[in-house]
C-alpha positions as a printed NumPy array, in Angstrom:
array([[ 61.126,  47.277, 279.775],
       [ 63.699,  48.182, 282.766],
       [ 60.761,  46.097, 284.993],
       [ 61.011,  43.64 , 282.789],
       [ 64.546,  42.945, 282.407],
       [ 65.168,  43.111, 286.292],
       [ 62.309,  40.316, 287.237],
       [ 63.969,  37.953, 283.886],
       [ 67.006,  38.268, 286.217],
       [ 65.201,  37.657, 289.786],
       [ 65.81 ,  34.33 , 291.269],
       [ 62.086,  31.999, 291.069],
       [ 59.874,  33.255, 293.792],
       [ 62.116,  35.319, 295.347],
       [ 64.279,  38.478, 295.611],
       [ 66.843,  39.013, 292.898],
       [ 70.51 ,  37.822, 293.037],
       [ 73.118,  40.158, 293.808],
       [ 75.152,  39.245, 290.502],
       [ 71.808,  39.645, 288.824],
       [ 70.447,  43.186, 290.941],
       [ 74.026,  44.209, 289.341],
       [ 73.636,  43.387, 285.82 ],
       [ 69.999,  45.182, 286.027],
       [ 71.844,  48.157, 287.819],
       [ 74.205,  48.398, 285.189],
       [ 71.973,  48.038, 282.208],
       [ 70.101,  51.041, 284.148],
       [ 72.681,  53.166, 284.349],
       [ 73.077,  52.62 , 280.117],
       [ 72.947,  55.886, 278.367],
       [ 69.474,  56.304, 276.248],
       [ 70.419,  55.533, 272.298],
       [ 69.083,  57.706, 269.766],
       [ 69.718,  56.231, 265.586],
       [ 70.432,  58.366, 262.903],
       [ 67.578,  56.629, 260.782],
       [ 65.045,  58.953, 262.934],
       [ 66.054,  61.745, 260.877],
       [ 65.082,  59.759, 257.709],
       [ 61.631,  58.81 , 259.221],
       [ 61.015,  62.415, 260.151],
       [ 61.238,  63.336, 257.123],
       [ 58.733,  60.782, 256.174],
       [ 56.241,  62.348, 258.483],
       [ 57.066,  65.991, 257.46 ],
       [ 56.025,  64.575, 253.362],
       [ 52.69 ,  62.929, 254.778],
       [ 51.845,  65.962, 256.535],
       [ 52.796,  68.274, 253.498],
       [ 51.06 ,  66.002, 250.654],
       [ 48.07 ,  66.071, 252.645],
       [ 47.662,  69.863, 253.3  ],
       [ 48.182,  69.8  , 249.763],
       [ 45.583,  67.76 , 248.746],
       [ 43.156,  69.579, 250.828],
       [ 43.831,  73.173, 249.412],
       [ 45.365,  72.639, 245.942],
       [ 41.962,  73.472, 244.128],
       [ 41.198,  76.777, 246.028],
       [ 43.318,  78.551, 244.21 ],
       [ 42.141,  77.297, 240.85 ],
       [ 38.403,  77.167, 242.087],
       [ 37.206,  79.15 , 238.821],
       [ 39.313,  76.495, 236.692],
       [ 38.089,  73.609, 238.65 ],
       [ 34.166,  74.594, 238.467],
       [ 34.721,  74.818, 234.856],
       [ 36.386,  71.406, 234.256],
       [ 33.816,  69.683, 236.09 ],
       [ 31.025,  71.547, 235.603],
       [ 30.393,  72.653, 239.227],
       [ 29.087,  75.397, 241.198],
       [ 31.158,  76.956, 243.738],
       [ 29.053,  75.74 , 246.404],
       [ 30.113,  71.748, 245.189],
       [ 33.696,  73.637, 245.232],
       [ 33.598,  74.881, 248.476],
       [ 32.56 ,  71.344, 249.933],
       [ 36.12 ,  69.934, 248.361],
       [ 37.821,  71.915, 251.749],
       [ 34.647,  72.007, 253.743],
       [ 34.899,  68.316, 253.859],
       [ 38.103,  67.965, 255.884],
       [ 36.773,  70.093, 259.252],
       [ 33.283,  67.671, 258.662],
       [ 35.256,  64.967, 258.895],
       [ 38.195,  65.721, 261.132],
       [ 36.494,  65.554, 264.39 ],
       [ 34.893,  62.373, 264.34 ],
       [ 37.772,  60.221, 262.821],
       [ 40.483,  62.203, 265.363],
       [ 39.454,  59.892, 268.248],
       [ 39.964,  56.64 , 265.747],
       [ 43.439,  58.268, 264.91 ],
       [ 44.223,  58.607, 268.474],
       [ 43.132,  55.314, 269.624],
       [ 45.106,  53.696, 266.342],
       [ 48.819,  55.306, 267.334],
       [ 48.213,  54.633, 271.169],
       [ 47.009,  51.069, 270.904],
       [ 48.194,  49.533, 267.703],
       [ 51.714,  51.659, 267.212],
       [ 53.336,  54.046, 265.184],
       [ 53.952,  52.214, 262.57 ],
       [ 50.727,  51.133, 262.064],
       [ 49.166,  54.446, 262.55 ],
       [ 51.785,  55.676, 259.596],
       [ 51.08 ,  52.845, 257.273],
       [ 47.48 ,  53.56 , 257.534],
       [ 47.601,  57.147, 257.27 ],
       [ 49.593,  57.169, 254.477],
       [ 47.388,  54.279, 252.338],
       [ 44.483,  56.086, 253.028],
       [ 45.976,  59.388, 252.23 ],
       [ 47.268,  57.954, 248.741],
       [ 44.296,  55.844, 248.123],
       [ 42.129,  59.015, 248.243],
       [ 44.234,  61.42 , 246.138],
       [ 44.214,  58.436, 243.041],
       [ 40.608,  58.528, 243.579],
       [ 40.308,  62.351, 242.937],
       [ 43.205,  62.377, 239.696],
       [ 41.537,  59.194, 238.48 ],
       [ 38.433,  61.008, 238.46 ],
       [ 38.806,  63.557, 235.857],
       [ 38.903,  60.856, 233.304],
       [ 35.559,  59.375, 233.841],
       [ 33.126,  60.442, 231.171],
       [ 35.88 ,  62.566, 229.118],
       [ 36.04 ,  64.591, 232.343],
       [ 32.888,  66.59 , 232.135],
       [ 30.148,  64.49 , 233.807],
       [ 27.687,  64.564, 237.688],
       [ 30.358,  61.502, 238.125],
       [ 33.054,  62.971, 237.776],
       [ 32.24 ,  65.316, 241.363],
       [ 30.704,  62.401, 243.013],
       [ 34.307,  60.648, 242.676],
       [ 36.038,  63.666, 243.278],
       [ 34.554,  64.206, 246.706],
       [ 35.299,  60.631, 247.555],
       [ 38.53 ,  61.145, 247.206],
       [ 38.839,  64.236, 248.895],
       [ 37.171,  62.763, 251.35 ],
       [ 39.205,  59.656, 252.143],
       [ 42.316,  61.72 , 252.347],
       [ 39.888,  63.614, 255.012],
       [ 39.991,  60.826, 256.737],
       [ 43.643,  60.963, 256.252],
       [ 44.304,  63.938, 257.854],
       [ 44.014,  63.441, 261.588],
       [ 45.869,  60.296, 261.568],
       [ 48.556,  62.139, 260.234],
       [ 48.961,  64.686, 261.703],
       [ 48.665,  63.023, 265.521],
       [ 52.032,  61.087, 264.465],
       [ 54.741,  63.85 , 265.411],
       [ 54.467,  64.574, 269.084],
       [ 54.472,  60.821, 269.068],
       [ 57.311,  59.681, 267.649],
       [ 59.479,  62.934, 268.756],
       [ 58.388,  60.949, 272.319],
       [ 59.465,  57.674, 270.817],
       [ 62.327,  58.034, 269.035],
       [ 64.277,  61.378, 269.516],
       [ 66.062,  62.619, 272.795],
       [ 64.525,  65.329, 275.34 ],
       [ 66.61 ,  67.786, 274.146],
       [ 65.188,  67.201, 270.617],
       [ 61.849,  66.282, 270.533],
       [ 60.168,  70.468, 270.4  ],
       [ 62.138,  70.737, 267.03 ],
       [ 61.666,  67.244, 265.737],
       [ 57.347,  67.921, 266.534],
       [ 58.125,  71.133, 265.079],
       [ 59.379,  70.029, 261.533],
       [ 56.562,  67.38 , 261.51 ],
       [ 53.689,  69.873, 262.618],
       [ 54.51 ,  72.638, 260.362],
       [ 55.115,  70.166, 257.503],
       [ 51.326,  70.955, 256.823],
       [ 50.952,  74.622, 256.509],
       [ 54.562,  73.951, 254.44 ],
       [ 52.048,  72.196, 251.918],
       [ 49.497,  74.591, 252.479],
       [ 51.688,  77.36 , 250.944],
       [ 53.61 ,  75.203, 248.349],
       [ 49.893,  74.171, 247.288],
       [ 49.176,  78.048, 247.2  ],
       [ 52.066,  78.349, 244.829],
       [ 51.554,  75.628, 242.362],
       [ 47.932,  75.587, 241.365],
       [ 48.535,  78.738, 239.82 ],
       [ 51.713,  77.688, 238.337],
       [ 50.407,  74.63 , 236.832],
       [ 46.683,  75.02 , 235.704],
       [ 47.372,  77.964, 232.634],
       [ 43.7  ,  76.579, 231.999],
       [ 40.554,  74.532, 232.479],
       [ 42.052,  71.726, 230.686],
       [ 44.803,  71.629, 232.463],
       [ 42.897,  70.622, 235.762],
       [ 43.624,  66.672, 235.872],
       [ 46.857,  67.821, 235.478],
       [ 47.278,  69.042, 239.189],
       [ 45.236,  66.42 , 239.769],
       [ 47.625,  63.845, 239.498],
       [ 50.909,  66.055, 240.632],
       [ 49.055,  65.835, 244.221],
       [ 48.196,  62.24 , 244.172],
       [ 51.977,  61.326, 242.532],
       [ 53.323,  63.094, 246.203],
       [ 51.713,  60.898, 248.678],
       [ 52.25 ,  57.76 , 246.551],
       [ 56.066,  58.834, 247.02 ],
       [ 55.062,  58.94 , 250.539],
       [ 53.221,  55.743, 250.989],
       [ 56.19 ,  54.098, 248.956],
       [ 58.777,  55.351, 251.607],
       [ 56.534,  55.1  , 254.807],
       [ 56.894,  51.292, 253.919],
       [ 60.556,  51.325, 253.519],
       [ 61.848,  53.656, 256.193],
       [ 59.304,  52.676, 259.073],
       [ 60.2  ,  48.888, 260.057],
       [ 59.329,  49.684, 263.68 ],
       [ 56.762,  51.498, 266.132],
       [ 59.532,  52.329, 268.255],
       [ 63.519,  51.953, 268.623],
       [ 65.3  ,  49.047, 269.563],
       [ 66.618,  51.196, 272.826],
       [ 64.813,  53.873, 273.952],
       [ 65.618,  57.506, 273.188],
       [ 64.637,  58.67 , 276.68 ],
       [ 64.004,  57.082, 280.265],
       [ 60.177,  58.019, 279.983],
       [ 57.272,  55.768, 280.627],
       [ 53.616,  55.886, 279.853],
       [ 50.456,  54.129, 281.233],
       [ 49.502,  52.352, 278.606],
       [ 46.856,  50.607, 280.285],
       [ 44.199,  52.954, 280.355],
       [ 41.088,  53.177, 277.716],
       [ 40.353,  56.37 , 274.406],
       [ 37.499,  57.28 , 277.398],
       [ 39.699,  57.211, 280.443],
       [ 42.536,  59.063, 278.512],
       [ 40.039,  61.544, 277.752],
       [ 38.45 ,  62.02 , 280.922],
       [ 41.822,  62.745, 282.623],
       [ 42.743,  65.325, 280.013],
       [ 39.073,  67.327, 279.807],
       [ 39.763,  67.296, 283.877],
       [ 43.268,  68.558, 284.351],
       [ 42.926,  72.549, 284.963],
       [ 46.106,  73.196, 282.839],
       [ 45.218,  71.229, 279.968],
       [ 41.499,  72.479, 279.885],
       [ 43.282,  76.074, 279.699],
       [ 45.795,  74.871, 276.675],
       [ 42.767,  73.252, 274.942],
       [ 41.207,  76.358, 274.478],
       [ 43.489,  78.978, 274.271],
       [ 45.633,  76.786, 271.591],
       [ 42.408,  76.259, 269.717],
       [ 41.379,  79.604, 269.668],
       [ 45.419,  80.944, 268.012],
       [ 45.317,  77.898, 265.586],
       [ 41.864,  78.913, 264.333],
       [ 42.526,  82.557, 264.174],
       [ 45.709,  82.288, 262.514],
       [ 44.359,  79.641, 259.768],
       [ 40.985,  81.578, 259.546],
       [ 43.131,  85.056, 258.533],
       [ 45.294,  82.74 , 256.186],
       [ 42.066,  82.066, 254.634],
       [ 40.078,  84.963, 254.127],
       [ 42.784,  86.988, 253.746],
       [ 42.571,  88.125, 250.175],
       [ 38.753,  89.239, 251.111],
       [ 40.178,  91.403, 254.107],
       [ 42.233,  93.096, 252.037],
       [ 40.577,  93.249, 248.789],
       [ 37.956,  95.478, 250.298],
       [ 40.176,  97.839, 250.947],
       [ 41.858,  98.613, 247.694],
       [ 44.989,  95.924, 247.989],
       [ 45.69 ,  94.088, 245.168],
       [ 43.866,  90.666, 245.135],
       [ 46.146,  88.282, 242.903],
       [ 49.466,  88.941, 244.059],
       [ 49.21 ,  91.057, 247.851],
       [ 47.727,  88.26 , 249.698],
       [ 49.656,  85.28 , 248.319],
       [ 53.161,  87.267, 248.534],
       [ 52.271,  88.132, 252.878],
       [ 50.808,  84.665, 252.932],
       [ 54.059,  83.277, 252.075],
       [ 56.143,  85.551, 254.066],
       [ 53.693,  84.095, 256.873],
       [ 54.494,  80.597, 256.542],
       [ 58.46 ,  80.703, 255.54 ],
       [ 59.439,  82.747, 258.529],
       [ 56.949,  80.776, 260.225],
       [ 59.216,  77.615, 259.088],
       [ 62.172,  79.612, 260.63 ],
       [ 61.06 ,  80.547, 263.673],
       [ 59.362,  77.15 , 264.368],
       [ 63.32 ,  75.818, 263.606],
       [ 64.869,  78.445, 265.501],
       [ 62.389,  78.871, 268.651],
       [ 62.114,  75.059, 268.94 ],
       [ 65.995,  74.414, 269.181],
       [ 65.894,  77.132, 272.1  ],
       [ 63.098,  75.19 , 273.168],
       [ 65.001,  72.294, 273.59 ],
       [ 68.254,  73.415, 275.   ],
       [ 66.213,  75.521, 277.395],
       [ 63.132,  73.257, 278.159],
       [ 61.385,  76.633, 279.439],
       [ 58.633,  75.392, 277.292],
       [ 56.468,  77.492, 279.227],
       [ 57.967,  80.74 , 279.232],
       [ 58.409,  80.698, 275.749],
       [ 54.557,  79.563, 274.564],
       [ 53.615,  82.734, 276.352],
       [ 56.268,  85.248, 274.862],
       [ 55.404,  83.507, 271.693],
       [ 51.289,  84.239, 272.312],
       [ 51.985,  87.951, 273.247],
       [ 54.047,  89.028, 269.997],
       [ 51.289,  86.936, 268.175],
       [ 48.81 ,  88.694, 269.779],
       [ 50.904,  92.223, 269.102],
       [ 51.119,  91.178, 265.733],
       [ 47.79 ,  90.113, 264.988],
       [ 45.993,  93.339, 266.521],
       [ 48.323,  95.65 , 264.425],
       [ 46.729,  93.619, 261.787],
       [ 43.499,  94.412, 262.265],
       [ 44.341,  97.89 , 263.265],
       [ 46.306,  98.635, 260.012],
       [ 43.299,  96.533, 257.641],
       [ 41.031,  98.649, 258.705],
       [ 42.285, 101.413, 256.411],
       [ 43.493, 101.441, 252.264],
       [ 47.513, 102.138, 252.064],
       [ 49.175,  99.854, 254.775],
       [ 50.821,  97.548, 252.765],
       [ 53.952,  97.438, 254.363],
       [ 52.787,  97.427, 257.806],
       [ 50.129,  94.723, 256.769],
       [ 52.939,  92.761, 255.416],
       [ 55.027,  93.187, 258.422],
       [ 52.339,  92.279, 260.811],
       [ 51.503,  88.985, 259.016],
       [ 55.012,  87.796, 258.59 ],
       [ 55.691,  88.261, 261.965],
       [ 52.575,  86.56 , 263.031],
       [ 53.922,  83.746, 261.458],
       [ 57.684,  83.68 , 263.251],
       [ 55.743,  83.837, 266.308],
       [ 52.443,  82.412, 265.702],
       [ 53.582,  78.952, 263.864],
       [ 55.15 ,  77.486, 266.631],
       [ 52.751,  77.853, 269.306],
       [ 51.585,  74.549, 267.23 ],
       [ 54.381,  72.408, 268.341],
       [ 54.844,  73.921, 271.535],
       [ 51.349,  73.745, 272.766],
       [ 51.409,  70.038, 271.759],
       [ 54.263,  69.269, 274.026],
       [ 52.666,  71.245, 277.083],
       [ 49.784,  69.038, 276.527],
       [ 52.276,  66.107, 276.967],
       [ 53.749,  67.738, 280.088],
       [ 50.146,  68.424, 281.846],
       [ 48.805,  64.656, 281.189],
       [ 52.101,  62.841, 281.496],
       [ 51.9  ,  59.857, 282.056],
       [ 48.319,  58.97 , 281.869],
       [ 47.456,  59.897, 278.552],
       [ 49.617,  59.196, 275.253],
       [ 50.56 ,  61.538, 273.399],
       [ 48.208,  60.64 , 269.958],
       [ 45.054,  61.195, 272.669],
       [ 46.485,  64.702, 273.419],
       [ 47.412,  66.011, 270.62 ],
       [ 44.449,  65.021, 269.116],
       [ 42.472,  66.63 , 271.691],
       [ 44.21 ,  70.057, 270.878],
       [ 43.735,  69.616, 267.293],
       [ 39.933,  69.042, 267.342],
       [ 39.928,  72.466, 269.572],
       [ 41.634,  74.379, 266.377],
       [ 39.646,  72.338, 264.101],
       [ 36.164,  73.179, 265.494],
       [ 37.185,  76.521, 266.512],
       [ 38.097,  77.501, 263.079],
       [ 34.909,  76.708, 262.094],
       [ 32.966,  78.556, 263.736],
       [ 35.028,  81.476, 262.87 ],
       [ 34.367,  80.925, 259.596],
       [ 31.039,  80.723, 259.295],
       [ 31.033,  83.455, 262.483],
       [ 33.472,  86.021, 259.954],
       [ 31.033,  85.372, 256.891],
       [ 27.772,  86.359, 259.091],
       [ 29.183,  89.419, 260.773],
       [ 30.577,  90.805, 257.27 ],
       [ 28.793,  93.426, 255.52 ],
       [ 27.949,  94.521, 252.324],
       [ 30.778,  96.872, 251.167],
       [ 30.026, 100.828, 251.304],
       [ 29.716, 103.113, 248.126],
       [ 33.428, 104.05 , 248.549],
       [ 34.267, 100.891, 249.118],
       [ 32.887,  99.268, 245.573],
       [ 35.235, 102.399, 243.859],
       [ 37.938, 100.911, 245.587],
       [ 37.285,  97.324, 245.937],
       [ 39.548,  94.939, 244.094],
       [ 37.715,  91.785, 244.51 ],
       [ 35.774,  91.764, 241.374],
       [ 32.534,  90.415, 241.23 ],
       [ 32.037,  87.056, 240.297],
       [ 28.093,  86.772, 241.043],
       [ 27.118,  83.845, 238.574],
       [ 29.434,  81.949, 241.252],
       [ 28.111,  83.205, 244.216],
       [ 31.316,  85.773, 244.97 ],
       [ 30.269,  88.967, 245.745],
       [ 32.722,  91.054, 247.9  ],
       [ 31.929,  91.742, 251.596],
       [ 33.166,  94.453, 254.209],
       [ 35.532,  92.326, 256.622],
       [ 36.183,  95.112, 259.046],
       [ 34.351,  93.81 , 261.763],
       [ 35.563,  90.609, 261.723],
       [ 39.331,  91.893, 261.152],
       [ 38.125,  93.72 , 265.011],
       [ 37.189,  90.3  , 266.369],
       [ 40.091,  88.695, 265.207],
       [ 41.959,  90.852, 267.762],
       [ 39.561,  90.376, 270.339],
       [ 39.404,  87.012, 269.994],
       [ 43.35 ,  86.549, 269.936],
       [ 43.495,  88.883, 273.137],
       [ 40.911,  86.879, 275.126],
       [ 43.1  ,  83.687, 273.993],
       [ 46.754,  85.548, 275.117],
       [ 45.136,  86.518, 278.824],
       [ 43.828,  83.607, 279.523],
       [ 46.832,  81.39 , 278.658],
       [ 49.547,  84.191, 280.343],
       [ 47.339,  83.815, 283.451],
       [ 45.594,  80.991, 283.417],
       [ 48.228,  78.36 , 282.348],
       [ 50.806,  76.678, 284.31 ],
       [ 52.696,  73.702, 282.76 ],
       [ 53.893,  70.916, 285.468],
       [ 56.31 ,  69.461, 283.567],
       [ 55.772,  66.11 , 284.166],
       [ 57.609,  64.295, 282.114],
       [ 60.517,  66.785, 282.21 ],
       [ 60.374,  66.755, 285.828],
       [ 60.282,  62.533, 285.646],
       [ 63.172,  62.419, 283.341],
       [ 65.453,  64.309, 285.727],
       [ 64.553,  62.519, 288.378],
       [ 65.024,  58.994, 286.837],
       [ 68.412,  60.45 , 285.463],
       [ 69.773,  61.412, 288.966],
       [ 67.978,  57.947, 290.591],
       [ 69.672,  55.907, 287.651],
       [ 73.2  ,  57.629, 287.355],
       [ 74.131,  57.615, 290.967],
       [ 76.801,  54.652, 291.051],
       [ 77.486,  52.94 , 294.313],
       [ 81.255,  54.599, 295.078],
       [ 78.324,  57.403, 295.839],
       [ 79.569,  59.973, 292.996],
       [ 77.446,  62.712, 292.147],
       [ 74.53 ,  62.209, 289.266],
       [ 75.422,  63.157, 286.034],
       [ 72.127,  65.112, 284.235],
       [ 74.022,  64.671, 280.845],
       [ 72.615,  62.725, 278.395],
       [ 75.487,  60.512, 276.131],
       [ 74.083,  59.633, 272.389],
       [ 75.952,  57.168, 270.363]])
């Protein structure tokens, strides 16, 4: 845009006036605007993130409920979350290519049609046939899985528009309070299933509390985003925006520190949402109590998660060691996670399970954010940010799914002392049966070990775009009685 405005000034053919080199100096020098209605917009983001999450997991908790108001197996059930890694992959690179070539604002609108679209299909579905028909699951996997669909275009958006519309100093806190938005409705999902289905009947219910929130959503994504970017740039950056999905990708999958960040990000988001997952049957097997131990330490997990995401990310910011604080971050999570699977290996540890977890989450939560921004610093400015942080995300994505499957082959069968002191129960006409997770509660530390090593030695962020913005401040503050630059950013 600076480019721009200087060769609109130039004289035809030739070098640029002096009156007009002056004007373009001056509107240079103009300190970077940043407008309140960003906060507004966030907050947009932060509901299309959450009302997504929550569509995805809102009938785990009520599976038994949900198999009996539809008539379903808990395979079919299973399928309902299953759906959402299937489809994540493949429809990330659309979702990248659709915020890095047709805008923000489209990429939102889209998101958050599609996201609505599919949770009507799934509440609209418990009425067909009184509720209790085949059709009924046929359309309620539709909709579950357009709002699969959903997901990566949503959740691509905040490193984006933290780049786009909030200052340097802000943007690890603003991609902070967009990117933990989701596991926000993961555990507010957690909470009201429960809350809200007393029983079977109650089903479409739920139903149509998740597809009322991202209506809400859709409703203000309209009237909020106006734009793809601000009138006046929040920052001096500037992005190639020239080069192809394929090239993008190329240049990422090539750069040493970004191949390093791909994995070892994908291997803490996939081990942190794997535990979250399979929680209860870690602990169950060992005696802890299986309705109300795992949901309480699950939501320890993600509200001082929510802090420290808030808290970390402003230091973040003021800081910009970026760097140095992803790997303090990885080692406590790594502490934290192998005192889990120390302490789950035995009945009694309640408190130190608890402990463990919750602090897992302070720490563990916003290596999210933090690793999206590094990717942004190591491909800066050669790939957008969309193609980036989608790359990371597919990482977690098909990471976590292999642990999955990986955690469910490796269990065993549980030991006679074991089934005296299980607490799982034994739901075998739905295919539940208990398993010893001890190994894979071993692996889980292994795994997040091999992860902390490798991105402690391994990884070196360049800064780029940090390093560009400093520059371009000293080149563009610098006024011609020669007085020294001025690093500090003015925001009206």
């Amino acid at each position: 845009a600076l480019v721009n405005r200087i060769h609109s000034h130039s004289n035809f053919g030739g070098k640029p006036s002096s009156e007009s080199a002056r004007a373009a100096d001056m509107e240079t020098r103009k300190p970077q605007r940043v407008y309140a209605r960003r906060w507004y917009m966030l907050a947009v983001i932060a509901l299309l993130n959450a009302s997504n999450a929550m569509v995805w997991i809102g009938i785990a908790p009520v599976a038994n409920k949900v198999g009996d108001y539809f008539d379903i197996s808990f395979t079919q059930i299973n399928w309902l979350s299953t759906v959402f890694f299937v489809l994540f992959v493949p429809f990330c690179f659309f979702a990248s290519w659709l915020a890095d070539n047709k805008g923000l604002r489209t990429s939102v609108l889209v998101g958050a049609t599609i996201n609505a679209t599919g949770a009507t299909i799934r509440a609209l579905s418990s009425y067909l046939r009184g509720g209790r028909s085949n059709h009924n699951y046929i359309a309620l996997l539709t909709g579950q899985s357009i709002a699969a669909i959903a997901q990566p275009i949503i959740m691509v958006q905040p490193t984006k528009f933290a780049a786009l519309w909030f200052a340097p100093d802000e943007r690890a806190l603003a991609n902070s309070i967009g990117s933990m938005s989701n596991t926000f409705g993961l555990l507010l999902a957690n909470a009201l299933s429960p809350m809200i289905v007393q029983d079977f009947s109650d089903v479409h219910i739920v139903l149509w509390v998740y597809a009322a929130i991202p209506i809400v959503a859709l409703a203000l994504a309209f009237i909020f985003f106006k734009e793809s970017a601000p009138p006046t740039a929040a920052s001096l950056d500037k992005r190639d925006q020239e080069k192809s999905l394929t090239e993008s990708i190329k240049i990422a999958m090539t750069d040493r520190n970004f191949v390093v960040l791909f994995f070892t990000f994908g291997a803490g988001m996939a081990i942190f949402s794997t535990v979250l997952a399979l929680l209860q049957q870690m602990t169950c097997s060992m005696g802890y109590d299986s309705d109300f131990f795992p949901g309480i330490v699950a939501a320890l997990c993600v509200f001082f998660g929510i802090v420290g995401g808030i808290v970390i990310g402003t230091v973040a910011d003021k800081t910009k060691k970026l760097e140095l604080i992803f790997k303090s971050c990885f080692f406590m999570s790594l502490v934290c996670c192998c005192s889990f699977a120390y302490f789950s290996q035995y009945p009694g540890n309640d408190y130190q399970i608890a402990v463990s977890i919750t602090l897992m989450g302070f720490f563990g939560l916003v290596i999210f954010p933090l690793s999206l921004e590094l990717g942004v610093e190591c491909t800066y400015p050669e790939v957008p940010e969309a193609t980036s942080s989608g790359l990371l995300l597919i990482s977690g994505q098909v990471q976590g799914a292999a642990y999955f499957i990986i955690f469910g082959m490796i269990s065993k069968p549980l030991e006679r002392w074991q089934q005296e002191l299980q607490t799982c129960g034994d739901s075998s006409e739905m295919g539940l049966k208990p398993r010893d997770m001890r190994v894979p509660c071993i692996l889980v530390g292994g795994i997040i070990t091999t992860a902390a090593i490798f991105a402690m030695l391994l990884f070196k962020s360049p800064n780029k775009r940090i390093n560009v913005r400093y520059s371009k401040v000293d080149e563009t503050s610098t006024w011609d009685n020669g007085a020294a630059p001025n690093r500090n950013y003015h925001f009206f």
